[in-house]
C-alpha positions as CSV (number, residue, x, y, z in Angstrom):
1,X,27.2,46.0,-17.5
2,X,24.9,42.7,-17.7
3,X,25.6,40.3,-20.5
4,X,22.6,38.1,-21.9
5,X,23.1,35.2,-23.6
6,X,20.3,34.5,-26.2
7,X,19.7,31.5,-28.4
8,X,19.0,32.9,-31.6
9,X,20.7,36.3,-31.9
10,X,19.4,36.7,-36.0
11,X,16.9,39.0,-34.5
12,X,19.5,41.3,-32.2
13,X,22.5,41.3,-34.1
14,X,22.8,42.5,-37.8
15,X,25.3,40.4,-39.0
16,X,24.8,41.8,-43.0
17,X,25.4,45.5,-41.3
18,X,27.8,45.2,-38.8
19,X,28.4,49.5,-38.7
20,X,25.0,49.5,-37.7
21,X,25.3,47.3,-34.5
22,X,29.1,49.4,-33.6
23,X,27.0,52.5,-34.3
24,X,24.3,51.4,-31.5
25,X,26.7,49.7,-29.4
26,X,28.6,52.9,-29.1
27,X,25.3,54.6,-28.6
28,X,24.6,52.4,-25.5
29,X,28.4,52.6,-23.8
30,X,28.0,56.3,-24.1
31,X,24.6,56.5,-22.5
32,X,22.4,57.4,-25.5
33,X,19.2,55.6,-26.7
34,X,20.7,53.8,-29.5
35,X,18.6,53.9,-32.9
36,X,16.2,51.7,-33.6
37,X,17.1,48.6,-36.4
38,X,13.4,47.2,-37.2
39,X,13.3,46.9,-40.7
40,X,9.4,45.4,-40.1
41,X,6.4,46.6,-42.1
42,X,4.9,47.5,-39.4
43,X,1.5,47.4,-41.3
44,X,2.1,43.4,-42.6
45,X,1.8,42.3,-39.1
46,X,-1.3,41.0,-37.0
47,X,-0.4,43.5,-34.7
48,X,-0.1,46.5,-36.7
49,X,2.4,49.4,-35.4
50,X,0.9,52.4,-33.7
51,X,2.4,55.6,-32.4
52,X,1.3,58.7,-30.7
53,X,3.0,62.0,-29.7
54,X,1.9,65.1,-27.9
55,X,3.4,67.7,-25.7
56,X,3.1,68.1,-21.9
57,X,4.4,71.6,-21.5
58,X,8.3,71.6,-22.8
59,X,8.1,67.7,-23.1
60,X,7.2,66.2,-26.2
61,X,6.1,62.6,-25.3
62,X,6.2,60.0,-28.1
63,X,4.9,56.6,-27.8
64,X,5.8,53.7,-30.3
65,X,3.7,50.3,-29.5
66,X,2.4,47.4,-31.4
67,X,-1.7,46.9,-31.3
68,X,-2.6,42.9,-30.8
69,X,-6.2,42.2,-31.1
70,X,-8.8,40.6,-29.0
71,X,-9.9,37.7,-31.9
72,X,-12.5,36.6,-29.6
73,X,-10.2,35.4,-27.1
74,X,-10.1,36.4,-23.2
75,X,-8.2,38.6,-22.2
76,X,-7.7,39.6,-18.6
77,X,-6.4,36.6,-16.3
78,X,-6.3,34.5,-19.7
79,X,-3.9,35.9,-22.4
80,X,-2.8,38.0,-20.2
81,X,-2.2,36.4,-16.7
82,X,-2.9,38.4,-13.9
83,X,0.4,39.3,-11.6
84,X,2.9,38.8,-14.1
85,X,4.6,40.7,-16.2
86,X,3.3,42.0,-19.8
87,X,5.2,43.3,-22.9
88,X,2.3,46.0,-22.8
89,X,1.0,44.9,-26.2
90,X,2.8,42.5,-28.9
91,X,5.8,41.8,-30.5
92,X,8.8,44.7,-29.1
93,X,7.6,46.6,-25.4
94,X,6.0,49.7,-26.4
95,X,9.1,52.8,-26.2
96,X,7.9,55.9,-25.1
97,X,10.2,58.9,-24.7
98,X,10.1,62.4,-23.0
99,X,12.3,65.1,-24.3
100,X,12.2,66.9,-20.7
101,X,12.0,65.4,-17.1
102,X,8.7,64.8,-16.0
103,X,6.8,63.3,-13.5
104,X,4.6,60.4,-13.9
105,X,1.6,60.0,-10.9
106,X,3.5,62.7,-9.2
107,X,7.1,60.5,-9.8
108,X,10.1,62.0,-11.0
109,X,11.6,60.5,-14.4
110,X,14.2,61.7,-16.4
111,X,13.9,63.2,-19.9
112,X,14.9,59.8,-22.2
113,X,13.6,56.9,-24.1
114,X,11.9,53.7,-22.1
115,X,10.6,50.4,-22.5
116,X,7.0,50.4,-20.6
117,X,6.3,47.1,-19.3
118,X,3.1,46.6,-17.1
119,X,2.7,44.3,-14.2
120,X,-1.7,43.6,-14.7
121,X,-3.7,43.1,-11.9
122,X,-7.6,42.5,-10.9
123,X,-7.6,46.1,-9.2
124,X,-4.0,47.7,-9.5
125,X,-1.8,47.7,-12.3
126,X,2.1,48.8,-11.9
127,X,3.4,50.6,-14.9
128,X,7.0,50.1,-15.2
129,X,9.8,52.2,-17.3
130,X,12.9,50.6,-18.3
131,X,15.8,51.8,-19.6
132,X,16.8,49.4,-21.9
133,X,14.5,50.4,-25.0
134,X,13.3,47.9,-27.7
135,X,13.2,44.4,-25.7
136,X,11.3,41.7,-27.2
137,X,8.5,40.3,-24.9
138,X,9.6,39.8,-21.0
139,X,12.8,37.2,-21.7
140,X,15.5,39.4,-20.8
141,X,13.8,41.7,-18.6
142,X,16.1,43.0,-15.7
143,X,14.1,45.4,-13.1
144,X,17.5,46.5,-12.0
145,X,17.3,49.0,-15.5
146,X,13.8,50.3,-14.3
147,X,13.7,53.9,-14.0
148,X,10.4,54.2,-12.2
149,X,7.4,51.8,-11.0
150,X,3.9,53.6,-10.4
151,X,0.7,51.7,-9.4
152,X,-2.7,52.7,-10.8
153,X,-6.2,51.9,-11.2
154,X,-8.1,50.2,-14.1
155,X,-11.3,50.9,-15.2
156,X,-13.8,49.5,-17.4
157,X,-14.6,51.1,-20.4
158,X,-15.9,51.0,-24.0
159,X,-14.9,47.9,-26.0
160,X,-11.3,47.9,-27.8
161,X,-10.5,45.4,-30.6
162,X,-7.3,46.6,-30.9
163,X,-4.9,46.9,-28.0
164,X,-4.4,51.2,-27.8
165,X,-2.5,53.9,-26.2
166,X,-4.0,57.1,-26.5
167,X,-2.4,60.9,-24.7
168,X,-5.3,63.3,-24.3
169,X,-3.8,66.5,-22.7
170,X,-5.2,68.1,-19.1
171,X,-4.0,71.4,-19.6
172,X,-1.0,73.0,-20.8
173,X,1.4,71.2,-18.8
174,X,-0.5,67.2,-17.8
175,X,-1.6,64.9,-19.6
176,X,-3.2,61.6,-18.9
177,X,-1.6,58.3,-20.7
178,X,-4.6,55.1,-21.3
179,X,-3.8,52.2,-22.1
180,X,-6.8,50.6,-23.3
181,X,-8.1,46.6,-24.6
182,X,-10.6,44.7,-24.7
183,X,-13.4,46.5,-22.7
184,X,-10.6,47.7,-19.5
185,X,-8.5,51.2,-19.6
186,X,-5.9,51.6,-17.6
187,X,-4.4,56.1,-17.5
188,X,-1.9,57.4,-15.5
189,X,-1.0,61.4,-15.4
190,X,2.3,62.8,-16.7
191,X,3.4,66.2,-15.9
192,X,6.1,68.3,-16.5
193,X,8.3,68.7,-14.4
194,X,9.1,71.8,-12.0
């Protein structure tokens, strides 16, 4: 088990609703995804909440994320630095979850809930899924929870305002995952597993 220490646990911990934080801890000890506690609305913030679902054969594949917006600023190698690791949007790292294994670029990964953090770069990107779901930006990051690392290609592509992940099926059992901003997309293929 890794302990983190953090400032200013207001945000973690719900002290007015302890049952709810022995409810998740008790989800995490026994190995489960434990609930999530925002109580945000989603919609009052400059990065509004998004979410997206389809299924890839057996596997339904939901995506939770939180869409920042260009406002004129530079993106690529600015905002975001190149080489470094990104909370793959704003606010909490986007959770997506599979209800069946899968594979991911031709990867095995376990049927579960993630965190998907990205690792940018000028001609490769590494998508990353961690198992610890709903961490805020990179602070307490640990790779040793990652269940999987892939490395893809980006592409350029139609201008985004708003940061997006969009699942477009390719066929009854793939599908291809884009992350898209600015004017750069960024897919990767899931599959059902055999």
């Amino acid at each position: 088990m890794t302990i983190t220490t953090v400032a200013d646990v207001r945000s973690y911990l719900h002290l007015e609703a302890p049952d709810r934080f022995d409810a998740a801890l008790a989800d995490f000890l026994a190995g489960r995804t434990p609930k999530s506690t925002t109580e945000r609305a989603p919609a009052a913030l400059p990065s509004p909440f998004g979410t997206t679902s389809v299924y890839i054969g057996a596997s339904e594949a939901k995506i939770q994320y939180y869409r920042p917006a260009v406002r004129e600023r530079k993106i690529w190698g600015a905002l975001v630095p190149y080489d470094r690791l990104w909370r793959t949007g704003a606010n909490d790292t986007p959770m997506i979850t599979f209800s069946h294994d899968v594979t991911v670029e031709g990867q095995p990964l376990q049927a579960g809930t993630y965190s998907l953090f990205t690792i940018p770069g000028e001609q490769e990107w590494t998508i990353i899924f961690n198992r610890i779901p709903w961490q805020f930006g990179t602070f307490v990051y640990d790779p040793t929870f990652d269940a999987l690392r892939v490395t893809v290609r980006p592409h350029a592509a139609e201008a985004r305002e708003y940061f997006e992940i969009a699942v477009e099926p390719a066929g009854t059992a793939e599908a291809v995952v884009t992350l898209r901003w600015e004017r750069l997309a960024v897919p990767f293929r899931v599959a059902q597993a055999k």
